[in-house]
C-alpha atoms as one frame of an Amber mdcrd trajectory, in Angstrom:
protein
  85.248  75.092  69.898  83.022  77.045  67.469  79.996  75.745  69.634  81.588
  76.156  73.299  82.551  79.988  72.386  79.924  81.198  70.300  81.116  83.791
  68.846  78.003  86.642  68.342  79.279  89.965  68.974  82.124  91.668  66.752
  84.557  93.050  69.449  87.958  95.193  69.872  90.762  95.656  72.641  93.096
  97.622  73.473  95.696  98.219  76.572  94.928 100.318  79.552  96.948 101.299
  81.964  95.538 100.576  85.763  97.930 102.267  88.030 100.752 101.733  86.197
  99.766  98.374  84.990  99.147  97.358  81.515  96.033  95.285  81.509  93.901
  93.646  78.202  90.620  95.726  77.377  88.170  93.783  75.256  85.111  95.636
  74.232  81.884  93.856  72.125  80.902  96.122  69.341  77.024  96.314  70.183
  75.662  99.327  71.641  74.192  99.609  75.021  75.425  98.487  78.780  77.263
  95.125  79.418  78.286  92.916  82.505  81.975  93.460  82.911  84.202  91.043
  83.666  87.723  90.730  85.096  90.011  88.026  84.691  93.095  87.500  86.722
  95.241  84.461  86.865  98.425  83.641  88.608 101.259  80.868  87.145 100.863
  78.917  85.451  97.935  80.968  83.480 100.207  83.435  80.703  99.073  86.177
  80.103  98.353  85.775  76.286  95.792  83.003  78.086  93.963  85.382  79.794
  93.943  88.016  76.991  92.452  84.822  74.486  89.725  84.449  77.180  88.938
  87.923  78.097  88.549  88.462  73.678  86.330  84.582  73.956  83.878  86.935
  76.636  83.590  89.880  74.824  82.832  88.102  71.698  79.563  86.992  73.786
  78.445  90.355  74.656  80.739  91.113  77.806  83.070  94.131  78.587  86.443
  92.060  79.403  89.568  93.393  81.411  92.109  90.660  82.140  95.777  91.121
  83.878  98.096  88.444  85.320  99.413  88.112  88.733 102.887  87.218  88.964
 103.389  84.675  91.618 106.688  86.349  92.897 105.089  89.347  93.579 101.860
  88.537  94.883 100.725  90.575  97.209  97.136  90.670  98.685  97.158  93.937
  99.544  98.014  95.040  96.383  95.963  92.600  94.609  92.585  93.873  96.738
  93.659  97.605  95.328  94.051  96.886  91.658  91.006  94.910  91.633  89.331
  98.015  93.492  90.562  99.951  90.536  89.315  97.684  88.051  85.799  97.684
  89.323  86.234 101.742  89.467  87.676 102.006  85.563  84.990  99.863  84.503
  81.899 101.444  86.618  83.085 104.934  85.217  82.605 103.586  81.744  79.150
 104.214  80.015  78.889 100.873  78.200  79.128  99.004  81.788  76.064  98.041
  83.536  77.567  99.420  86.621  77.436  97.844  89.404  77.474  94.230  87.231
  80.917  93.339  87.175  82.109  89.527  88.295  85.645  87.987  88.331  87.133
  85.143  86.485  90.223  83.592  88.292  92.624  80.954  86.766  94.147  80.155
  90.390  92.380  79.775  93.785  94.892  81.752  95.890  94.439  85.241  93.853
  90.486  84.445  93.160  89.645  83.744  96.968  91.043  87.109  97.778  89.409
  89.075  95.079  86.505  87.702  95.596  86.574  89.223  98.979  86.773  93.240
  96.964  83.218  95.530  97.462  82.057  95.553  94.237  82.323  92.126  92.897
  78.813  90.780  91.757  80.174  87.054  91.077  83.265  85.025  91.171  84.238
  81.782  89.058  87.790  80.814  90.216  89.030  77.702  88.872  91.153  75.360
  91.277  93.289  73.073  90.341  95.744  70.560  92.044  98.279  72.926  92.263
  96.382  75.611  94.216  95.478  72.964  97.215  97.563  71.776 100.264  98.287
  69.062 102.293  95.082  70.382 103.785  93.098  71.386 101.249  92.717  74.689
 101.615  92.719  77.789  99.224  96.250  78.995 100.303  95.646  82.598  99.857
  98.451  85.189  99.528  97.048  87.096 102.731  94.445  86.968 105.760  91.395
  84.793 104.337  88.041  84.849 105.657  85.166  83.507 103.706  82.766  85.447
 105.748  84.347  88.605 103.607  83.442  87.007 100.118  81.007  89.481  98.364
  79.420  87.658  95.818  78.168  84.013  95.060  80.718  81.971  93.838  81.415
  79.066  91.167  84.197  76.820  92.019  85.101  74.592  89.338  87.710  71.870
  89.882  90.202  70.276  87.704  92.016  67.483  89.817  93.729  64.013  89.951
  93.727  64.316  94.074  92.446  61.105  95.604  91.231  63.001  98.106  89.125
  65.625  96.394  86.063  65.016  97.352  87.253  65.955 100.644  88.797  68.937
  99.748  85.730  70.001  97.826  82.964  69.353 100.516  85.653  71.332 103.221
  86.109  74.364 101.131  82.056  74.388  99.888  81.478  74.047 103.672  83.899
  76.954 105.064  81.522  79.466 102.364  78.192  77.928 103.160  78.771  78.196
 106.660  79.856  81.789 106.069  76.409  81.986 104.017  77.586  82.301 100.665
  75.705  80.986  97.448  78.355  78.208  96.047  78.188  76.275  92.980  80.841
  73.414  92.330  82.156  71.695  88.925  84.025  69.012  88.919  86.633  67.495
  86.043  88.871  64.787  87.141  91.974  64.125  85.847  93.411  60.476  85.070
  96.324  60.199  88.188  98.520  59.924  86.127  98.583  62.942  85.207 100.809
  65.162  87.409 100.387  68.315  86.276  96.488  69.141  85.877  95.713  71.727
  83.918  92.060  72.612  81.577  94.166  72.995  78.582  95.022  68.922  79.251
  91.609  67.818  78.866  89.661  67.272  76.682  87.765  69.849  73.873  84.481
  68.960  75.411  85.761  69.901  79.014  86.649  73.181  78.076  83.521  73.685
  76.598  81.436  72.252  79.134  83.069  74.427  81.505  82.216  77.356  79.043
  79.015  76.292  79.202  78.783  76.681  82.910  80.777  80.099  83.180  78.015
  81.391  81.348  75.520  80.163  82.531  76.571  81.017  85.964  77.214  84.667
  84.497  73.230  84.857  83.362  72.437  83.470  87.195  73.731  86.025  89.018
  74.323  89.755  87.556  73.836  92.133  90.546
């Protein structure tokens, strides 16, 4: 994991409160402006999850702010307003390269509509098995339309679904037809494996898909 992470910046955190939310700071120690990135995730990401991966980003030179969403009170409405004032906390900060700040989603339904937020330079959103429907669409909490996504996008995929390469080529379709820059990553899952989730796969998944997160980061900064 040493190798997928790569550690190179000494880094510190602390909680914030974004309209009356407590949400995980992580800060790299290096002087000068950095992309910022927030991560959100909705069940089954925990919030300790989030908080390990916003500390994993600013340990490679990002500014990291990472809150859950809790399924029960998803709202998309509410979740388009407190990433609004994410995007304002961390423009107003002088160690931000403002204007450079992308989005990390663990869950499809709360990353396709904050990927739709002014502001947002890139989105990863990971989608997995759980996220999808009968037909294969992102579910989101609220009114989606992918001509409103901001940013390019990279979709990565963890899935057992004997269908997925249908659902895949439909949802990269709906964006590209909306003309948005989408990149796709695909793990598969053994089918028997009911509930799919990154932290079931193998070390050299998660670090491939580290691997690609950042590499997707260094692709597209505004």
């Amino acid at each position: 994991m040493q190798r997928a992470y790569g550690y190179n910046f000494r880094m510190k955190s602390e909680e914030v409160d974004l309209g009356g939310t407590g949400v995980h700071l992580a800060v790299p120690s290096g002087a000068g402006r950095h992309q910022a990135i927030i991560v959100i995730g909705a069940p089954p990401s925990a919030a300790t999850q989030l908080t390990q991966v916003a500390d994993q980003l600013s340990s490679v030179g990002h500014i990291a702010l990472a809150f859950p969403m809790l399924e029960d009170e998803f709202d998309g409405a509410e979740l388009r307003h407190k990433i609004a004032a994410a995007i304002t906390l961390l423009n107003d900060r002088p160690d931000v390269r403002h204007g450079n700040i992308a989005l990390w989603s663990f869950g499809a339904r709360c990353g396709a509509i904050a990927s739709t937020v002014p502001g947002v330079s890139a989105a990863i959103i990971l989608h997995l098995d759980a996220d999808t429907g009968p037909t294969g669409d992102w579910l989101p909490a609220a009114p989606f339309d992918p001509h409103d996504v901001q940013c390019p996008v990279l979709l990565i995929f963890a899935t057992s679904r004997a269908d997925a390469d249908d659902v895949i080529q439909r949802i990269r379709n709906n964006l590209e037809s909306a003309g948005k820059v989408v990149e796709v990553e695909r793990y598969d899952a053994p089918a028997s494996q009911a509930d799919v989730s990154l932290q079931s796969f193998p070390a050299r998944v998660v670090a491939d898909r580290w691997d690609h997160v950042q590499a997707f980061l260094s692709r597209h900064p505004s």
